[in-house]
ROTORVEX-793076 format. One line per field, with one value per residue (C-alpha): residue number from 1; residue in three letters; x, y, z. Coordinates in Angstrom, 3 decimals, decimal comma. Layout:
N
resi: (NUM / ...)
resn: (Ala / ...)
c1: (X / ...)
c2: (Y / ...)
c3: (Z / ...)
This chain:
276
resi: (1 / 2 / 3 / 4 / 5 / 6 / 7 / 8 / 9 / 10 / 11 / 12 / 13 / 14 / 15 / 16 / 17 / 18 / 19 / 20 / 21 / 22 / 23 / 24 / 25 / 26 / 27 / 28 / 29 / 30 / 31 / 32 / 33 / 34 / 35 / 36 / 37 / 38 / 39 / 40 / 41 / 42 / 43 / 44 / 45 / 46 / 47 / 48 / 49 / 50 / 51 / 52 / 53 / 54 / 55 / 56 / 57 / 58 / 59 / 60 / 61 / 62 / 63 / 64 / 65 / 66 / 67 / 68 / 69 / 70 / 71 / 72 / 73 / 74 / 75 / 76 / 77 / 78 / 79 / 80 / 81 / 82 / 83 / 84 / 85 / 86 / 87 / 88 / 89 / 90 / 91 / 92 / 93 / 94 / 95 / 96 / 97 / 98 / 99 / 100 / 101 / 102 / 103 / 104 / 105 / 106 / 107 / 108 / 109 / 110 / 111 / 112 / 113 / 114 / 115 / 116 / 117 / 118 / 119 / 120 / 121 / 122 / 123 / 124 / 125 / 126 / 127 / 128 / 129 / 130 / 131 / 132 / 133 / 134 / 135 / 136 / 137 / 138 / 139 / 140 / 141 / 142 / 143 / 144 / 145 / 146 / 147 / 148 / 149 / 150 / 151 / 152 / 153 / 154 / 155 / 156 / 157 / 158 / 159 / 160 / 161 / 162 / 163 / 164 / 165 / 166 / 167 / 168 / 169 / 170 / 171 / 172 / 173 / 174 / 175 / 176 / 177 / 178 / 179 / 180 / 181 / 182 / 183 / 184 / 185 / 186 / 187 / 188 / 189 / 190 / 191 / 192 / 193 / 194 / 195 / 196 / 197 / 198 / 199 / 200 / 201 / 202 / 203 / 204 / 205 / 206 / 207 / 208 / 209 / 210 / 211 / 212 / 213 / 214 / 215 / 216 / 217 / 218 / 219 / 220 / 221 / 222 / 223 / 224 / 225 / 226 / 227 / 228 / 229 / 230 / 231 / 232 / 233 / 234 / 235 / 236 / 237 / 238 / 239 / 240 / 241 / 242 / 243 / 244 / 245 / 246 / 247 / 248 / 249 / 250 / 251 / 252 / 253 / 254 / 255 / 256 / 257 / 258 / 259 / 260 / 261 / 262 / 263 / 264 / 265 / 266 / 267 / 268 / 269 / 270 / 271 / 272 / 273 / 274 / 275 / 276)
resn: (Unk / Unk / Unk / Unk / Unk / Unk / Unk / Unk / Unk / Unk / Unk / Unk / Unk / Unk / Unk / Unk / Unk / Unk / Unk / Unk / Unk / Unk / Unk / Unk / Unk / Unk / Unk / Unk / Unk / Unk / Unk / Unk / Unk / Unk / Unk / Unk / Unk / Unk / Unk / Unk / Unk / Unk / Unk / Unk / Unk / Unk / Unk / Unk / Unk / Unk / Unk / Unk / Unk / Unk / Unk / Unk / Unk / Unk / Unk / Unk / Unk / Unk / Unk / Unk / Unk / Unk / Unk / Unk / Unk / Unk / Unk / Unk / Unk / Unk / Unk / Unk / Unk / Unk / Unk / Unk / Unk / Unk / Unk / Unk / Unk / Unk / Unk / Unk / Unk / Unk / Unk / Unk / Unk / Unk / Unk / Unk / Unk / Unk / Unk / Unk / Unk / Unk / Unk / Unk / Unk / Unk / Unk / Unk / Unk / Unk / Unk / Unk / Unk / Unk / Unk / Unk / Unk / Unk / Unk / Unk / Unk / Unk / Unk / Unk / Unk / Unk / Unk / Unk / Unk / Unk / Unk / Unk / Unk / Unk / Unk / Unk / Unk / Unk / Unk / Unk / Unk / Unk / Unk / Unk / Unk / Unk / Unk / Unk / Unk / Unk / Unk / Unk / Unk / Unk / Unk / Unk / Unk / Unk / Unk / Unk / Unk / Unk / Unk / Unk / Unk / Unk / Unk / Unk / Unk / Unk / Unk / Unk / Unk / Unk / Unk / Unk / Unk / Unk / Unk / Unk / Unk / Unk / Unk / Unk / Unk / Unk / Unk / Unk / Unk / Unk / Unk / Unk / Unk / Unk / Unk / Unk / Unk / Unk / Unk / Unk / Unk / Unk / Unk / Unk / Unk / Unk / Unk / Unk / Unk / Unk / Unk / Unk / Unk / Unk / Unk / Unk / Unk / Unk / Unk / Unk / Unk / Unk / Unk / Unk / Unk / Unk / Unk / Unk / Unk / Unk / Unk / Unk / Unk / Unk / Unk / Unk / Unk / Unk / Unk / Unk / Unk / Unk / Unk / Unk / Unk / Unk / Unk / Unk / Unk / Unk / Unk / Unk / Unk / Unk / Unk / Unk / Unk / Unk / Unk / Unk / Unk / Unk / Unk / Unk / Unk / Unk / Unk / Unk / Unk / Unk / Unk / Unk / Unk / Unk / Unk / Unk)
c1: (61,020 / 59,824 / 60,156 / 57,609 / 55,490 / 55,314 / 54,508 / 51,139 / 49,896 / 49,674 / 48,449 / 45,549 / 44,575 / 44,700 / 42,159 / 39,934 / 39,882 / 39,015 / 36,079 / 34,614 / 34,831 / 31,860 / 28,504 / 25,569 / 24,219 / 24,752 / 22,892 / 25,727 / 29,351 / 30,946 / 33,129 / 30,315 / 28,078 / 27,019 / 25,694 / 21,953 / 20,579 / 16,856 / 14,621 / 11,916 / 9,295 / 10,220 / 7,299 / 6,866 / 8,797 / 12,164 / 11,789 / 10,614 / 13,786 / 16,113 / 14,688 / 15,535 / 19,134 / 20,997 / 19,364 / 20,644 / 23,747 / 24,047 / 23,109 / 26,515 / 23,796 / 24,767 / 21,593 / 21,815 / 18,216 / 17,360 / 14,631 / 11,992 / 8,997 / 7,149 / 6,061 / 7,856 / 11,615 / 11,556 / 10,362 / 12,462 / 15,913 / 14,862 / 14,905 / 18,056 / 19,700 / 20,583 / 18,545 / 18,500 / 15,095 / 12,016 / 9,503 / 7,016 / 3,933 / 0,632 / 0,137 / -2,272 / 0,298 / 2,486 / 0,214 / -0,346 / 3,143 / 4,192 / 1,370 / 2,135 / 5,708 / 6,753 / 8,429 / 9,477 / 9,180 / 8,614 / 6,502 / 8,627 / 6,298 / 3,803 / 4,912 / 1,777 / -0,862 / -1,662 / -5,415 / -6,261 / -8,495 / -10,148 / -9,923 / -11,801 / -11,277 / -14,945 / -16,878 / -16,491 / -18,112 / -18,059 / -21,423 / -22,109 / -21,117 / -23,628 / -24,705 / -22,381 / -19,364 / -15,747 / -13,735 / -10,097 / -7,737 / -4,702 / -4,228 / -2,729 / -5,182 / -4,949 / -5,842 / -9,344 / -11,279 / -10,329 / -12,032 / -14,795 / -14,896 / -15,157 / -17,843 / -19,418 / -18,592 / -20,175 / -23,886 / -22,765 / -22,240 / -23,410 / -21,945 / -23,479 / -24,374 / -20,869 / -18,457 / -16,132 / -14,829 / -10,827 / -12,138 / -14,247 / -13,817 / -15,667 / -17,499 / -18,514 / -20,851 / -24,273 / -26,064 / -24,346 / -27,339 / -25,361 / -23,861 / -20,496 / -17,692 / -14,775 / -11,252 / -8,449 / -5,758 / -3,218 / -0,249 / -0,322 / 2,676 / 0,052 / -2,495 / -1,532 / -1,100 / -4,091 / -5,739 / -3,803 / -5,149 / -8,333 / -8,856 / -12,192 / -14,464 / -12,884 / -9,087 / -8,439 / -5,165 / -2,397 / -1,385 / 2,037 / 2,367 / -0,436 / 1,758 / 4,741 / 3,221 / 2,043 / -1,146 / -2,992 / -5,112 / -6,993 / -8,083 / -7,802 / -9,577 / -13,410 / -13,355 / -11,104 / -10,155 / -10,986 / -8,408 / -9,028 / -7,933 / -6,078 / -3,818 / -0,863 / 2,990 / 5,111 / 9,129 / 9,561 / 12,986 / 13,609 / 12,692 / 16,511 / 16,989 / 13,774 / 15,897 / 18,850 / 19,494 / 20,108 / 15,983 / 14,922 / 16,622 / 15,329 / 11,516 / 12,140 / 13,597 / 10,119 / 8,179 / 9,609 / 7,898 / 10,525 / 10,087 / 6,131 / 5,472 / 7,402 / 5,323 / 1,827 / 3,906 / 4,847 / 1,801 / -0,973 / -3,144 / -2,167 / 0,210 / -0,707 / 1,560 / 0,919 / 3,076 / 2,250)
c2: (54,753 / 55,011 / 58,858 / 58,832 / 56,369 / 58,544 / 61,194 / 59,496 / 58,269 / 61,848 / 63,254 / 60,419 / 61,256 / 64,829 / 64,252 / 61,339 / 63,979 / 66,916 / 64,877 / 64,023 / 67,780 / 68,247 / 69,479 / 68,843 / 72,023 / 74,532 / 77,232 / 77,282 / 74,759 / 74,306 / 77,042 / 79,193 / 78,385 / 81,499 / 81,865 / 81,922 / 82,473 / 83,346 / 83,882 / 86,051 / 88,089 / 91,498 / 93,164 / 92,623 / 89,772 / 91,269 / 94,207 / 92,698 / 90,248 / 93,712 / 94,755 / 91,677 / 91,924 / 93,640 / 92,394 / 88,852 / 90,271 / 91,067 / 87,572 / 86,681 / 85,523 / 86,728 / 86,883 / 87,352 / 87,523 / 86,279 / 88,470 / 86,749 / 87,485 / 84,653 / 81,720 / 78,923 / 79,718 / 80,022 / 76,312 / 74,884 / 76,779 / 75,635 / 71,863 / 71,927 / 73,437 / 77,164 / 78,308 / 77,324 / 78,655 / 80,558 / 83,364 / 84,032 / 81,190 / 80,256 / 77,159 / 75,679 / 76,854 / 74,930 / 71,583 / 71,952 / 72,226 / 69,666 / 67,317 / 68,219 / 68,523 / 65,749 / 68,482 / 67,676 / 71,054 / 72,305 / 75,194 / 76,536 / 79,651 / 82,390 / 85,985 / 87,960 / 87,822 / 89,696 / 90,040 / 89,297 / 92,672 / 92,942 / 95,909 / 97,627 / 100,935 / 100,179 / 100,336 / 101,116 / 98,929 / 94,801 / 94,823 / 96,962 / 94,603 / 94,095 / 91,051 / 88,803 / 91,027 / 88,991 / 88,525 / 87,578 / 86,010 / 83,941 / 80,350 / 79,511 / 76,759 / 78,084 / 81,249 / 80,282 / 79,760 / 83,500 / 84,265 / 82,860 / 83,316 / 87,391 / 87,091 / 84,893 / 86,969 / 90,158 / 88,268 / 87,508 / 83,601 / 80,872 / 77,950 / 73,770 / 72,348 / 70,605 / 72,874 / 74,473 / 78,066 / 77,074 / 73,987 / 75,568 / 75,256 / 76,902 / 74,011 / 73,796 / 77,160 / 76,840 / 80,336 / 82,838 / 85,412 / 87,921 / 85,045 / 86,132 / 84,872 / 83,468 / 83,695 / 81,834 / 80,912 / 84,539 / 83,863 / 85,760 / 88,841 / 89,816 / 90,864 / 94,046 / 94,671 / 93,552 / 95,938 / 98,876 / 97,742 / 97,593 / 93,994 / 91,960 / 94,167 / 93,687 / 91,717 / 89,679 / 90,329 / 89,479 / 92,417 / 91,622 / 92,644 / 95,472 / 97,053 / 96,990 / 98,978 / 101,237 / 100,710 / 100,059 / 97,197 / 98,806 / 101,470 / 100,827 / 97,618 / 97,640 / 94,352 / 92,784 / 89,265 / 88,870 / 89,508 / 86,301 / 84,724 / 81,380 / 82,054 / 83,229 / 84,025 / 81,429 / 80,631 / 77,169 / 74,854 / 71,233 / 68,761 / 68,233 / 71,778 / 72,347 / 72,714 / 74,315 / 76,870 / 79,376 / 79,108 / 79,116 / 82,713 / 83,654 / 82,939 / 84,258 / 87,716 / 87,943 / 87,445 / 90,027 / 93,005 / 95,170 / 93,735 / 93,550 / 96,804 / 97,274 / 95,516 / 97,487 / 100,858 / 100,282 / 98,941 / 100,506 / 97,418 / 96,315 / 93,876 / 92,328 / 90,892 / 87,359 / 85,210 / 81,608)
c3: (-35,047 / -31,419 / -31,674 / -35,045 / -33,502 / -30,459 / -32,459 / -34,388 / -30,803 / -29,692 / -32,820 / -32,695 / -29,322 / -30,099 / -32,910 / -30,665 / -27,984 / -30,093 / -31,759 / -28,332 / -26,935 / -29,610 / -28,817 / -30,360 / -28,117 / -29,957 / -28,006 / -25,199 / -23,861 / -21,298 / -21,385 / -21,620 / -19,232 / -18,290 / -21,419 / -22,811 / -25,951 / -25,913 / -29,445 / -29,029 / -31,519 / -31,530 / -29,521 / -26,978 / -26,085 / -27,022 / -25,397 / -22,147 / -22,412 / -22,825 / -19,690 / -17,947 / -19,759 / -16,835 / -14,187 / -15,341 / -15,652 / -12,119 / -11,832 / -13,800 / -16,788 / -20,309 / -21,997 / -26,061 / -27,409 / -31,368 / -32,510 / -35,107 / -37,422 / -37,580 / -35,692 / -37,304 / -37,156 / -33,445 / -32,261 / -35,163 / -33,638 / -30,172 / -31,541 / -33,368 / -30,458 / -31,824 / -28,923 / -25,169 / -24,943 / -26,455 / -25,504 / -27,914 / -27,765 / -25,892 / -24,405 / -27,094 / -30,109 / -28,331 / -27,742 / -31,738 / -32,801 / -30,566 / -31,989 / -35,206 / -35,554 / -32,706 / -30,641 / -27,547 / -25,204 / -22,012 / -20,473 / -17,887 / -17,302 / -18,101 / -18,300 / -19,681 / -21,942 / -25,556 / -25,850 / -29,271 / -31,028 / -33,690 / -36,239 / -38,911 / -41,069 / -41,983 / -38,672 / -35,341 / -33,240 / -33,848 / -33,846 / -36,463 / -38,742 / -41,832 / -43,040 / -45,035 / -43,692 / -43,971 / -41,337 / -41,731 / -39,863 / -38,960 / -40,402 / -37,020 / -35,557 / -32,269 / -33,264 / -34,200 / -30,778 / -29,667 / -32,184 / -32,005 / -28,450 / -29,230 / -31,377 / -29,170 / -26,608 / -28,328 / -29,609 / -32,990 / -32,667 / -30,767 / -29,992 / -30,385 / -27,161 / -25,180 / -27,255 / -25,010 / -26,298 / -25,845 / -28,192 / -30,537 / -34,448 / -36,882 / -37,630 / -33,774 / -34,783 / -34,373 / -35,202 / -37,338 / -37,620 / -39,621 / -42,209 / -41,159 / -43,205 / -42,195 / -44,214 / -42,595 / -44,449 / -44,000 / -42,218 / -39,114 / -40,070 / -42,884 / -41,203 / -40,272 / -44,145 / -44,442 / -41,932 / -43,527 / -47,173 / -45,869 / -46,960 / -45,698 / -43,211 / -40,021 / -39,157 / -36,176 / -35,338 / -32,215 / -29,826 / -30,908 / -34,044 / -33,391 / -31,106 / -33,349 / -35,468 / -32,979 / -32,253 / -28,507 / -28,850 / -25,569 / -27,746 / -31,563 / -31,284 / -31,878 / -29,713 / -27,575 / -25,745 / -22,486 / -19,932 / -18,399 / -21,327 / -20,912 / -23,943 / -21,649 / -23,821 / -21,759 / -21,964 / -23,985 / -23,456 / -24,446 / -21,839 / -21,016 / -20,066 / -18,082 / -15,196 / -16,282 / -13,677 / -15,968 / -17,373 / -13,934 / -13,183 / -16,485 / -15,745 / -12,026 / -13,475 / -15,937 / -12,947 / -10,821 / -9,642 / -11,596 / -14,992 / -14,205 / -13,218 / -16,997 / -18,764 / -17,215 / -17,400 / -20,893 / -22,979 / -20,406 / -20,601 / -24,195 / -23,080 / -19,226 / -16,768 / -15,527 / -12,683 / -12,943)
């Protein structure tokens, strides 16, 4: 009897201590802490991250990047723990999904910046444009202000008094001389179909998935975003991990002279470096 009874006690703790060597990370554990798993959009963000692959591995970090399409998947696998981090976003796309969705992330740093273009197969210089010409683009809310803020930086909108251009809606526009119209409701992979099809007069579209499909927004575009732009890609964690030690090689790696010189080498303006 002792011997059986023995024998359920350590079965039981067996079981209670299996049960408590859970996770509910499921991005990395303990006996992988080397370990980090990174989702990224394919261009450029990917490739930049395979760049900083082996240089991490120097650093004893194992670095396993999930590529994406879309905007969506990414923050939701960073919030049920499939990913330790993210590098894809802008600052305001964050802001929004974190409003939206009740996310609870962290910028842990700024690697470079995609200037939004806009293209046409139908003329060759924005302002060109004729009157009534459509103009499509994302329905990603923080898409919307750049723009506007390319239009209004090229003559062809104004803006109502107190509206600044990082805030600006299209409701904030005040003159519109060449009644252009807006179409926003495409989800931001389409675009680039939409482009091709030759679908509205001219397509706002991110450098990411123009260079994808290998285009230079430098040149193809017949405008282009600023390069003071605040609307910086950055590396998103959870607020619990903001200072895993493993992130903070990570975003040191991106912003290494190596990896920078890359990214200006690679995309030739397209794609620019940043180190905040």
């Amino acid at each position: 009897m002792k011997k059986v009874l023995g024998l359920i006690f350590t079965l039981s703790l067996v079981l209670v201590l299996t049960a408590c060597g859970g996770s509910s990370d499921k991005a990395s554990s303990s006996k992988d802490d080397n370990k980090l798993v990174v989702g990224a959009s394919n261009t450029p963000h990917a490739q930049i991250l395979e760049q900083a692959k082996p240089i991490l591995k120097d650093k004893g970090i194992d670095l396993k990047i999930v590529k994406y399409t879309d905007y969506v998947m990414p923050n939701k696998a960073l919030e049920e723990g499939d990913l330790d981090a993210n590098y894809f976003q802008h600052k305001p796309y964050l802001e929004l999904e974190e409003k939206e969705k009740g996310y609870k992330f962290a910028d842990v740093g700024a690697i470079h910046i995609e200037p939004m273009g806009i293209y046409s197969k139908k003329v060759k210089d924005i302002k060109d444009l004729k009157d009534g010409a459509q103009v499509l683009l994302s329905n990603s809310k923080s898409d919307w202000p750049r723009v506007i803020g390319i239009f209004v930086d090229n003559g062809l909108l104004t803006l109502k008094d107190g509206v600044k251009p990082q805030d600006a809606t299209f409701d904030d526009i005040k003159d519109n001389p060449k009644n252009l119209k807006f179409k926003y409701d495409f989800d931001p992979a389409y675009l680039m179909t939409a482009y091709n099809n030759e679908e509205g007069d001219v397509v706002a579209i991110n450098s990411n998935f123009v260079v994808d499909q290998g285009l230079n927004p430098s040149k193809d575009a017949i405008a282009i975003e600023s390069k003071d732009s605040p609307y910086a890609n950055i590396v998103v964690t959870t607020d619990k991990k903001k200072d895993d030690k493993n992130i903070k090689e990570l975003v040191k790696v991106l912003h290494s002279k190596e990896i920078q010189d890359y990214i200006t080498k690679e995309w030739d303006g397209a794609v620019v470096p940043v180190d905040k």
